[in-house]
N, C-alpha and C positions, 0 to 999 in steps of 0.2 A: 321404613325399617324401624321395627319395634326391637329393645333388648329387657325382658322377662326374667329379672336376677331372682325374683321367688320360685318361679318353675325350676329354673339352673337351665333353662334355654333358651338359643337365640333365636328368637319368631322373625323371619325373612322373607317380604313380600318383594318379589320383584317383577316386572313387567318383562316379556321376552320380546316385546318390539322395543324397549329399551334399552335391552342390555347391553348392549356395545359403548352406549353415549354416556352411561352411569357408571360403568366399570373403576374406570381411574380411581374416580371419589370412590367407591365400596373398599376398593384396593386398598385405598389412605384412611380408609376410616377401619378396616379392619388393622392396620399397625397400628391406629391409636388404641384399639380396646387392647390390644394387644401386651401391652404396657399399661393398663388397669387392670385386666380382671387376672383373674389364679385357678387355680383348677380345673373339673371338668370343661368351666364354660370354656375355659381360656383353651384347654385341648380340641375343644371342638370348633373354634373359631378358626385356631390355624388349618384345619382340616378342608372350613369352606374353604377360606383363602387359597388353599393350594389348589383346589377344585376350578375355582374361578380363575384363578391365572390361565391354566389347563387346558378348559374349552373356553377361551378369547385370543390362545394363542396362532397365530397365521391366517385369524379371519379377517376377509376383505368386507371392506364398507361397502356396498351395491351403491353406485351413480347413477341418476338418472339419465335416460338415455335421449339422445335430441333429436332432430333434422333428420328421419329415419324416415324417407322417400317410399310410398307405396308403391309395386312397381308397376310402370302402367299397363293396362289392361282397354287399346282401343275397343275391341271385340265388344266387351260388356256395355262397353257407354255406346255405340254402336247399335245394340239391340235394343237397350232402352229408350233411345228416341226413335227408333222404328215403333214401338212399342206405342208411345205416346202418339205418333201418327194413326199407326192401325185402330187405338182407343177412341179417337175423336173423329174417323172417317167414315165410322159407323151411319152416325146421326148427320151427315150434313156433306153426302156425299154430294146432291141436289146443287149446294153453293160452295163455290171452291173458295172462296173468301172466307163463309163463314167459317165453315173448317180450319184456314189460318189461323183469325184470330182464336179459336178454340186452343190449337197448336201452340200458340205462341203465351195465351194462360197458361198451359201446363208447366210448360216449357220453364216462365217464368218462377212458377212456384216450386219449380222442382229443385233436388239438390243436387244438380249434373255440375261436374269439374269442366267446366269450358276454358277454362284456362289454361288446361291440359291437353284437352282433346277438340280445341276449337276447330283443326283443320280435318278432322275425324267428322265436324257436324257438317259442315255446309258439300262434304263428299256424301251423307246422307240428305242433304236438302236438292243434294244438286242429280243423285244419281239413285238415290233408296237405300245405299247402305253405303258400308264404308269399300275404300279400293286397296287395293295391296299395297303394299309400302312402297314407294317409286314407280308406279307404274298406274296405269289406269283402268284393269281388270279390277271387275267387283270381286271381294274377298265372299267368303262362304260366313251364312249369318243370317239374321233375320233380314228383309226388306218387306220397304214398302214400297206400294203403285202411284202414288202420288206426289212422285222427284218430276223437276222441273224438266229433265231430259224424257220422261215417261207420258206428259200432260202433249197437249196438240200445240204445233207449233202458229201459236196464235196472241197476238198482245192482250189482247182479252183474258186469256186464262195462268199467262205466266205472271202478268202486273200483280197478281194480289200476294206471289211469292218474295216478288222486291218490295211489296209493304212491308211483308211478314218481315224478310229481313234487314228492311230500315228500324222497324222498331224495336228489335233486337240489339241492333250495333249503337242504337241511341241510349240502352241502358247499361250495354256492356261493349263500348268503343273499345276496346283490349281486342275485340273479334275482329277488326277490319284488318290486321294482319294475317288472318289464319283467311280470311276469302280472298287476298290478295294471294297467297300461298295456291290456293287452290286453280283459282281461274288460270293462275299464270299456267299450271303443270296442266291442266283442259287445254288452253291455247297453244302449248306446245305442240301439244299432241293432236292437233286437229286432223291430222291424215289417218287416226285410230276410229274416230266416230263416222258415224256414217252421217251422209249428206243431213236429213232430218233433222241429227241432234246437232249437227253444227248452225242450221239454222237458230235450231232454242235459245243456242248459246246466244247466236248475236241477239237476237230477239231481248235476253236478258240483258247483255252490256249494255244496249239501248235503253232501254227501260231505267237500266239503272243509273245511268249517268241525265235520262230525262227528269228523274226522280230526285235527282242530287243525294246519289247515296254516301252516307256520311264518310269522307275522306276517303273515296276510291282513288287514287291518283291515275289521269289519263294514262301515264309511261308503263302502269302497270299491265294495261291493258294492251296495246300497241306494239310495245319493244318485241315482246315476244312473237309475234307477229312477222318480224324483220327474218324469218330464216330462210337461206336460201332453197333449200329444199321444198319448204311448204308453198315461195312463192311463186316456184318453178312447176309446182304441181297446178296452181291456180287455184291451192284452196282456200289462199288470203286475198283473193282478189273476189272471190264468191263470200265469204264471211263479212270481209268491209263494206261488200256493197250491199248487206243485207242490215248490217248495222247502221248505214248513213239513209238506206230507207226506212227504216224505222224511226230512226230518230228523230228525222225532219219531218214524221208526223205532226207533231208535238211542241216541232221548236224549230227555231230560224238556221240561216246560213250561218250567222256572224255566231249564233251558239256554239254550233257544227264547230265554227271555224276556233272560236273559241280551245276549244277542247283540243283541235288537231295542234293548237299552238301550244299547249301545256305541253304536250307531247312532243313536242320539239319533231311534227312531221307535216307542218301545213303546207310545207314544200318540196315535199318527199314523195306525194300522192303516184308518183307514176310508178315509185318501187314496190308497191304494192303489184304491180304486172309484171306478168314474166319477162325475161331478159327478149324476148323475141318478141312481142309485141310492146314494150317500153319505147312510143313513140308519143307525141302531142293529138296525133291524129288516131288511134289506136284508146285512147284517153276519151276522147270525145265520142268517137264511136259508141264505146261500151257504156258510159254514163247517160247519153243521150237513149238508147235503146232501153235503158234500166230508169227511163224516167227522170235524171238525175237532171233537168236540162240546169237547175241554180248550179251545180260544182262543175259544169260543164263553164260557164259563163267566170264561175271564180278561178280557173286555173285559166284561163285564157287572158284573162286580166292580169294572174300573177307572172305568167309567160311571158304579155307586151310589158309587163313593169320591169322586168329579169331584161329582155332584152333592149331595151331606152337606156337603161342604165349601163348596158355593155358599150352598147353606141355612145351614148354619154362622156364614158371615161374614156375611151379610144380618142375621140375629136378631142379631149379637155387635155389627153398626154400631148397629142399631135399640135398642138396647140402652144402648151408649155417648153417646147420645143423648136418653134419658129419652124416648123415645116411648111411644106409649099402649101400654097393653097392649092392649086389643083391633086394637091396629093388628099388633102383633107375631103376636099369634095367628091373625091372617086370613094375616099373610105364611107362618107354618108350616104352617097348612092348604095353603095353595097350592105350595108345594114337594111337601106329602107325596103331594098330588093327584098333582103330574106327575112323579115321581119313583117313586109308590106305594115310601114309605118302609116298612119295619116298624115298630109301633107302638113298641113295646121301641128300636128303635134312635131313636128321636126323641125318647123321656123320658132316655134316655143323653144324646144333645146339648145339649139343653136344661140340664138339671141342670150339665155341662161349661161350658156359653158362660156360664151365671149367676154359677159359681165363679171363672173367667175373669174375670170382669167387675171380682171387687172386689179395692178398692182394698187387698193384705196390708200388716201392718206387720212387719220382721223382727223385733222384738223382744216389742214389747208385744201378750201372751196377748189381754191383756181387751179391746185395740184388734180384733182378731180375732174374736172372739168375736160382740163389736156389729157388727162391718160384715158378717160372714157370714148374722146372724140377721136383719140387716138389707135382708139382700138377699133373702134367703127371706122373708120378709113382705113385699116391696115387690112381689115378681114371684109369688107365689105364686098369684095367680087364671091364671095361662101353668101353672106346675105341673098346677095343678088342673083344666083344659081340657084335657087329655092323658093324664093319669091315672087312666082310666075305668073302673078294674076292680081287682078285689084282686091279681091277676095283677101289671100295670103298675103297681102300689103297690108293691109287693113287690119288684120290680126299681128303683124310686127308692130303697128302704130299702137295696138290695145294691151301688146307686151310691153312695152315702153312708157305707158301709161302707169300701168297696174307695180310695176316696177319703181317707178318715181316715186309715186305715191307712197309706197307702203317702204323706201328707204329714205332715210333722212337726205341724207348726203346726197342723193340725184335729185331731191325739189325742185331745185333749180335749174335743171339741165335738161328737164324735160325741152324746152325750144330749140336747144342747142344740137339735140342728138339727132331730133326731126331733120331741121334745118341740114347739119351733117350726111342723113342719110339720102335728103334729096340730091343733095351737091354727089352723091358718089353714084345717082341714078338708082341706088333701091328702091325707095319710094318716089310714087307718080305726083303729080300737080295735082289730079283727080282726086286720088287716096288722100291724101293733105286734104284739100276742100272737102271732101265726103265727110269724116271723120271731124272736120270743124263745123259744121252744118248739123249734121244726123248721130253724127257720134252717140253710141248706148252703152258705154260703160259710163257710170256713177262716179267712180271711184276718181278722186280731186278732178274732177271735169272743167267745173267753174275756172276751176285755179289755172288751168292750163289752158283753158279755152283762153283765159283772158292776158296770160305771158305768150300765146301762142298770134294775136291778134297782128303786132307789128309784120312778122312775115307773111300772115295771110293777105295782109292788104298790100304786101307788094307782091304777092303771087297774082291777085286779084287784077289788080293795074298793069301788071306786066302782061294778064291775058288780054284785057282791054286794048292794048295798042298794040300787039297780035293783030 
């Protein structure tokens, strides 16, 4: 602001992107002239001033505006990566790989909102274009022919799809929520695809959990899985067993089993059949026929371990309880009835649930001693109901061993318990000498061979004058 008292005018430059911020001061500097100058200047000065109060009066400051959400537009992001499909499927239709990685340069240098529309891409990786909101109908839009649901159901040609996108979720891990998102609402819906593309699918889960796709969680896959309708149809009993063939291409049972255990269903496997064939035998069947003979072999294993342990606790209550023994021993025949135990693995339990039973002292040997010997004489017509062969003698003598051994507190009583169980006629004179002769367990042999000595040679001498 210039003031020209030789013209007798006031030369006024002002800026119109400033004039709001300037004002006040012009204001105040026009009452100061106001009170210097006189005459014309001085008439024309009050003139601006009244001008400028004027137009500043009731005008708003403009704020800048913030957090102003664009609103989304799946469609568009939708066509764009179809786009960049159809762009690179040109040249390298030949190798479905290389076209991947082609896919997945573009992909990467491109300026696509995945952060937005992350569950919008992989419904185009997984189907060619994007699906309707809730539902699993393609929307109308561009597609492409090379979704993982479109390609042959073959591990050969879907694998380079789960490269493509491992190394996608490796640069942009924020994306394994939105393929969680998706497979689950595919797996729901498995009674909407036809047989073919529920194959793909497992084909993919396979793959991808052989692959170690970054942070799929088993449950995510599985849980949904559990409905009763789709198990009733049989169409999760056709998708798991397409998925445990595949996978055990590649990789072991304990992997397999691995993975059923995240999932909190390695012992679940039969709910996967319908409520009408959900039998042990119905299990075997279908896995044995479908090639499965290893998960056949594992649930059979986890069935005799399910049921050892029912029999187990049953004898260990009846037990705790001072019931009869004839009552105990009809309850072990009946387990072994329906269970068809091994005989060996039932003189093992047995001998386990009796030692179980009593009452140890930590300190005092000879309190030990008595309640062990005590309990072998109390239950001993149960030992001896089960131990009907120099065989299964022999293997009670190897339980008693291995036992000793590996507790502190029975070291010593290994002699004692023998001694014990021959006095009650469990073990033979035979089994005792076998076992002291030929004996093949390792395990403190020496040590007991040689605390075992005094009774053998009065078994020995007492055969002798026999």
């Amino acid at each position: 602001m210039r003031a020209n008292s030789g013209s007798g005018w006031l030369d006024l430059s002002i800026s119109l992107r400033n004039f709001n911020s300037i004002m006040p001061k012009l204001l105040t500097f026009c009452l100061f002239l106001d009170l210097q100058l006189e005459g014309e200047t001085h008439s024309r000065l009050r003139i601006f001033a009244f001008c400028a109060f004027f137009l500043t009066f009731g005008t708003r400051i403009k704020t800048r505006k913030r957090n102003i959400a664009a609103p989304l537009d799946p469609a568009a992001f939708s066509d764009a990566v179809v786009q960049i499909y159809l762009d690179n499927a040109a040249e390298s239709l030949i190798a479905f790989s290389v076209m991947h990685e082609l896919i997945a340069k573009c992909i990467e240098s491109s300026d696509l909102n995945f952060s937005r529309y992350g569950d919008t891409f992989f419904e185009v990786v997984f189907r060619g274009t994007r699906t309707q909101p809730g539902t699993i109908k393609l929307d109308e839009g561009e597609r492409h022919p090379y979704s993982i649901f479109d390609c042959e159901p073959s591990r050969e040609v879907i694998l380079p799809s789960v490269i493509y996108i491992q190394k996608l979720l490796r640069r942009r891990p924020f994306l394994i929520k939105s393929l969680e998102n998706v497979m689950q609402k595919f797996l729901q819906s498995l009674e909407l695809f036809e047989q073919d593309e529920r194959k793909k699918l497992a084909i993919f889960t396979a793959l991808a959990f052989s692959q170690k796709l970054s942070g799929l969680p088993p449950e995510t896959v599985f849980q949904p899985l559990l409905k009763d309708n789709l198990i009733e149809k049989g169409l999760v009993l056709s998708f798991i067993t397409d998925f445990f063939k595949e996978y055990l291409v590649d990789n072991s049972l304990d992997d397999l089993i691995a993975i059923l255990k995240r999932a909190k269903i390695e012992d679940s496997l039969m709910d996967f059949f319908p409520s009408a064939k959900r039998t042990p035998e119905a299990l075997s069947e279908h896995f044995t026929k479908e090639g499965l003979l290893l998960l056949v072999e594992y649930n059979e294993k986890k069935l005799f371990e399910v049921k050892l342990k029912e029999m187990k606790t049953a004898i260990t209550n009846q037990i705790s309880e001072a019931a009869d023994v004839a009552e105990v021993i009809e309850t072990v025949k009946q387990h072994v009835k329906d269970a068809k135990f091994p005989d060996i693995e039932v003189v093992r339990i047995l001998w386990d649930v009796l030692m179980d039973a009593v009452q140890w002292s930590g300190k005092n040997q000879q309190q030990n001693a008595n309640s062990a010997l005590r309990q072998v004489k109390t239950w001993a017509a149960l030992l001896n109901a089960f131990c009907t062969t120099g065989k299964l003698e022999l293997e009670l003598v190897y339980k008693v061993q291995v036992q000793c051994y590996e507790d502190a507190k029975l070291m010593k009583l290994f002699p004692e318990i023998i001694r014990s169980l021959y006095d009650q006629d469990v073990l033979a004179e035979d089994t005792i000498l076998h076992w002291f002769r030929k004996g093949t367990n390792p395990k403190g042999r020496q040590t007991f061979v040689k605390s075992l000595e005094p009774f053998v040679k009065w078994l020995e001498e007492a055969e002798e004058e026999e």
